[in-house]
C-alpha positions in Angstrom: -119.3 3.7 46.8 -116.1 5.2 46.2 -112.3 5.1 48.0 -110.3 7.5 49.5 -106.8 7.9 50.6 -105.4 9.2 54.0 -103.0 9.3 56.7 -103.1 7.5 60.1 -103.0 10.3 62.9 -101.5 8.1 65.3 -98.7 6.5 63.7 -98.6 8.4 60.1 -99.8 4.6 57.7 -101.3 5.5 54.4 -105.6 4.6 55.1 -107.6 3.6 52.1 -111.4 3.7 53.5 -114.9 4.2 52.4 -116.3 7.4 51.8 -119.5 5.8 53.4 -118.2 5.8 56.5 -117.7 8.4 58.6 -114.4 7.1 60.8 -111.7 5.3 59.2 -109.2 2.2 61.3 -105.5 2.2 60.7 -104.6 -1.6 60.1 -101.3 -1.3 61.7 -102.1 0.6 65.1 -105.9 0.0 65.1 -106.4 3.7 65.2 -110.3 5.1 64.7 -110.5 8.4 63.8 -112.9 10.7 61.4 -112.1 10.0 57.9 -112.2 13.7 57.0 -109.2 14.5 59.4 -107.4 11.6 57.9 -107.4 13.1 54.6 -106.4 16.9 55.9 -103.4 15.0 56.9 -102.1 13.1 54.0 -102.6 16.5 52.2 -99.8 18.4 54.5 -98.2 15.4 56.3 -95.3 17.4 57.5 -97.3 20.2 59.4 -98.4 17.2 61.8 -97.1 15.5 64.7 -98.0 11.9 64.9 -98.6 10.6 68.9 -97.5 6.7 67.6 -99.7 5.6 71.1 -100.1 1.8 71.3 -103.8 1.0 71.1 -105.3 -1.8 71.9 -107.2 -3.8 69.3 -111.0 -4.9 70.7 -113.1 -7.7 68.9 -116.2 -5.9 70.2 -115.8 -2.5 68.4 -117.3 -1.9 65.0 -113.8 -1.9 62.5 -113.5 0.6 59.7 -110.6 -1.7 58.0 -109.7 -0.1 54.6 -111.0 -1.4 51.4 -108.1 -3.6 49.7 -106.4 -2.6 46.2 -106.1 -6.9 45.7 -108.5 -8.8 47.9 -107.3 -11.9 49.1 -103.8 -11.7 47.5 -101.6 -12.4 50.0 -104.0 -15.5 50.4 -104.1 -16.3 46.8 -100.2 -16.3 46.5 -100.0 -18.8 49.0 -102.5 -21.1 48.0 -101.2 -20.8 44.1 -97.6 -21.7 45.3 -99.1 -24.8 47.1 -100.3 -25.8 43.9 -97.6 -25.3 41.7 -95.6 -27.4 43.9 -97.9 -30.5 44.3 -98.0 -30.1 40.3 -94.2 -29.5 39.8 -93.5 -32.9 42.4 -96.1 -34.8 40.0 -94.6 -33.1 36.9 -97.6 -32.0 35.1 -96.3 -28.1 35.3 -93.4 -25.8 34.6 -92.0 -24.9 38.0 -92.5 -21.4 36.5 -94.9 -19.4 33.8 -91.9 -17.5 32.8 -89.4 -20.4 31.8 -90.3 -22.2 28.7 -90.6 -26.2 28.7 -90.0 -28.7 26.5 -93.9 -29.0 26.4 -94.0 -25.0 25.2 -91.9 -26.0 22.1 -92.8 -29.6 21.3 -93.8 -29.6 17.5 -97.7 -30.8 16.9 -97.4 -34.7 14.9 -98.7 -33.7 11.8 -95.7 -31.3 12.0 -93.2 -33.6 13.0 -94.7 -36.0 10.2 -94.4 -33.2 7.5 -90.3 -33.0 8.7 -89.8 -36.3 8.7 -91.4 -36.8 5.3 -89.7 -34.0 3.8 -85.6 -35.0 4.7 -86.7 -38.5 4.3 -87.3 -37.0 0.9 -84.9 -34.9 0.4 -82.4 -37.8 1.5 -83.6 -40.1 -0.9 -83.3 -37.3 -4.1 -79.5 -36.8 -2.8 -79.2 -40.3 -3.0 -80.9 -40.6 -6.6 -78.9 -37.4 -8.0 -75.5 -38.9 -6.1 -75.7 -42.4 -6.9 -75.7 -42.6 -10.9 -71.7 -40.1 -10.6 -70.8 -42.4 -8.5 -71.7 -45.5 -10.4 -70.2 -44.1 -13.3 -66.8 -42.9 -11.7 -66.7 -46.7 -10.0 -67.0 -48.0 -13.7 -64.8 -46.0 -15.6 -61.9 -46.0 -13.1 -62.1 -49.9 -12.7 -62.1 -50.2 -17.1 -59.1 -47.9 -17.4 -57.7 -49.8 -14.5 -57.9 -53.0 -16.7 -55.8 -51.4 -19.5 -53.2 -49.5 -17.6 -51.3 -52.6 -18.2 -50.5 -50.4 -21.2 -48.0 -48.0 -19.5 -45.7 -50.4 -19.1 -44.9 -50.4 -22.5 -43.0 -47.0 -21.6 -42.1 -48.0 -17.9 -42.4 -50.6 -15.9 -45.4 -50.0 -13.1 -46.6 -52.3 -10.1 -50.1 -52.7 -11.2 -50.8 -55.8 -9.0 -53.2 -55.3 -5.4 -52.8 -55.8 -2.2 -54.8 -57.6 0.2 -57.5 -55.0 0.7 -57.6 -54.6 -3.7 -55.4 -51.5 -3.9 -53.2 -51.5 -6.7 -49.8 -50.6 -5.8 -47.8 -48.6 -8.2 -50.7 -46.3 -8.8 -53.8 -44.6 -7.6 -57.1 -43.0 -10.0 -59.2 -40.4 -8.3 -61.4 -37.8 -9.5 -65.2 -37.7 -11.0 -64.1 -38.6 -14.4 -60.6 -39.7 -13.1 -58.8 -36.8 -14.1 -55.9 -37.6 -11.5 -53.4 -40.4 -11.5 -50.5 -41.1 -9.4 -47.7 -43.4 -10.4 -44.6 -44.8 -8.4 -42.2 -45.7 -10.8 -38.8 -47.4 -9.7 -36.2 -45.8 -11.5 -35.2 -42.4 -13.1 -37.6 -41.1 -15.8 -36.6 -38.5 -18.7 -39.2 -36.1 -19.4 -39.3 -37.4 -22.7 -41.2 -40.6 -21.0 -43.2 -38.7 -18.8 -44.9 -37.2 -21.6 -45.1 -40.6 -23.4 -47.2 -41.6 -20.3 -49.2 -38.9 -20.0 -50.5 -39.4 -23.5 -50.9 -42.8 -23.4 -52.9 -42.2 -20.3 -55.3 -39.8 -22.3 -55.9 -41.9 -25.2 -57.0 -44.6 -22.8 -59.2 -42.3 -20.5 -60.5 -41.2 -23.3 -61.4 -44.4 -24.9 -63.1 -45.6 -21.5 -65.0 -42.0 -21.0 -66.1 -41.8 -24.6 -64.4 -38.3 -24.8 -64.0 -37.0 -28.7 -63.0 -33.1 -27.4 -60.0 -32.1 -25.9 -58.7 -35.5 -24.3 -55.6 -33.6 -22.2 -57.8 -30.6 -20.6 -58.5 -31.1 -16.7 -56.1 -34.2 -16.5 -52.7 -33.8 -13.8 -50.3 -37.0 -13.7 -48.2 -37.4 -10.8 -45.0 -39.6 -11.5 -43.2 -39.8 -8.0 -39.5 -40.7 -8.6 -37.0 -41.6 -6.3 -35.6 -37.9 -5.8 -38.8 -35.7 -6.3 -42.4 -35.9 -8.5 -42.9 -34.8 -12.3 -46.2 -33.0 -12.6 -47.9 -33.9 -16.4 -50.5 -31.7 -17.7 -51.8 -31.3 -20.9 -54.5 -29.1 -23.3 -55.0 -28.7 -26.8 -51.8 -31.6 -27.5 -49.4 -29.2 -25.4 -47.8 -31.1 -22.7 -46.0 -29.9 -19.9 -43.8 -31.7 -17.4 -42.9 -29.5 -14.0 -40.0 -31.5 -11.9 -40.3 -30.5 -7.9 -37.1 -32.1 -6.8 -37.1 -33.7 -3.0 -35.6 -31.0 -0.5 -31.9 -32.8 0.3 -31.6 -34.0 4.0 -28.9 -32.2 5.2 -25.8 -34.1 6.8 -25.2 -33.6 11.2 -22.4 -31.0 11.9 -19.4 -32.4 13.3 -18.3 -30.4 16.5 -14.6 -28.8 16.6 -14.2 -31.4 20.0 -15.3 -34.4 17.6 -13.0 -33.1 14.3 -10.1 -32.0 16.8 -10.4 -36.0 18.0 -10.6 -37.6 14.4 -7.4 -35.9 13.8 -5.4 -36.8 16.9 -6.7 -40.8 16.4 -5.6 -40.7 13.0 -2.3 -39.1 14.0 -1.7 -41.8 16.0 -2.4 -44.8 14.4 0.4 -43.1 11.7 
């Protein structure tokens, strides 16, 4: 058995019928006509004049319908959308095959378990790497902050704590506590700066165990009243950098308000 392809005679419808058959039926006017003459036409469609006669359809008649490309497809559509729906209102299915749901990209548990193992893991190595700087830092800065007492041998600094255990005339940061802040009350000479920074080294140094170079890395901040002196130090050089407090600059009297100052005083001559 084999298909073939032709035009309707009556009202010009591509026919797909079989070759077993001697007439073929056009499924849209219900035309019955030899099969041969229905392929002449498709060949040269334009050298034909189509009647487009309304015909009756008969139930009694013998139907040469045309063999279909998709059987039942129309059919199938419907009844597969009738089914997506009942399973999309019960939400066991995508509402399509071309959109991806959570269920196309939910990991598999011995995946998930793998993950969570691994940055539970990973968490607790940060943890084991992080935690013995830390301890150390905590340790050294709260030694050297039992003997900064000594800096007031040069200068006299706050070093009580307020409520929440901060001191108050200075602050030690830093991994090894390289940094240091002081607030001192009064003028400073450069001279005492440097007497500070030193005496700040020898101390870290003491805490920290260091035997090199007991200066390198270390910046002291002393803020004055009018600006900050900047302390560092390598090799036993110090050097002191002053960055002086930018002045606040006085309101402009007006002509109007200087013009008035001048005729009250007049007056009160």
């Amino acid at each position: 058995m084999a298909t073939k392809q032709g035009m309707c005679k009556n009202c010009g419808s591509l026919i797909i019928f079989d070759d077993r058959n001697e007439n073929c039926e056009c499924i849209f006017c219900h035309c019955i006509f030899p099969g041969a003459e229905a392929v002449k036409i498709l060949e040269n469609p334009d050298d034909y004049t189509f009647a487009n006669e309304e015909i009756a359809e008969t139930s009694e008649s013998t139907h040469f319908y045309a063999t279909k490309v998709n059987p039942d497809m129309i059919e199938s559509a419907v009844a597969r959308d009738r089914a997506m729906k009942a399973k999309e209102d019960s939400g066991s299915i995508k509402p399509s095959d071309f959109e991806i749901s959570p269920n196309d990209v939910k990991a598999p548990a011995k995946l998930k378990a793998i993950l969570i193992g691994a940055t539970a893991l990973l968490v607790i190595l940060i943890i084991a790497v992080a935690y013995p700087f830390y301890n150390s830092r905590k340790k050294l800065k709260k030694e050297i902050s039992e003997g900064i007492s000594v800096l007031n041998e040069i200068v006299n600094i706050d070093t009580s704590a307020d409520e929440a255990g901060n001191a108050k005339g200075y602050t030690i940061y830093g991994q090894s506590c390289q940094f240091i802040k002081l607030a001192v009350p009064s003028q400073i000479t450069e001279d005492k700066c440097k007497q500070l920074f030193e005496k700040y080294t020898d101390l870290r140094a003491e805490k920290a165990d260091i035997t090199s170079d007991k200066m390198k890395g270390v910046t002291m901040e002393i803020f004055v009243s009018n600006g900050i002196y900047e302390v560092t130090g390598e090799g036993g050089v110090i050097s002191v950098a002053f960055t002086e407090d930018a002045p606040v600059a006085a309101p402009a009297t007006s002509d109007a308000a200087s013009e008035a100052t001048t005729e009250a005083t007049s007056e009160s001559k």
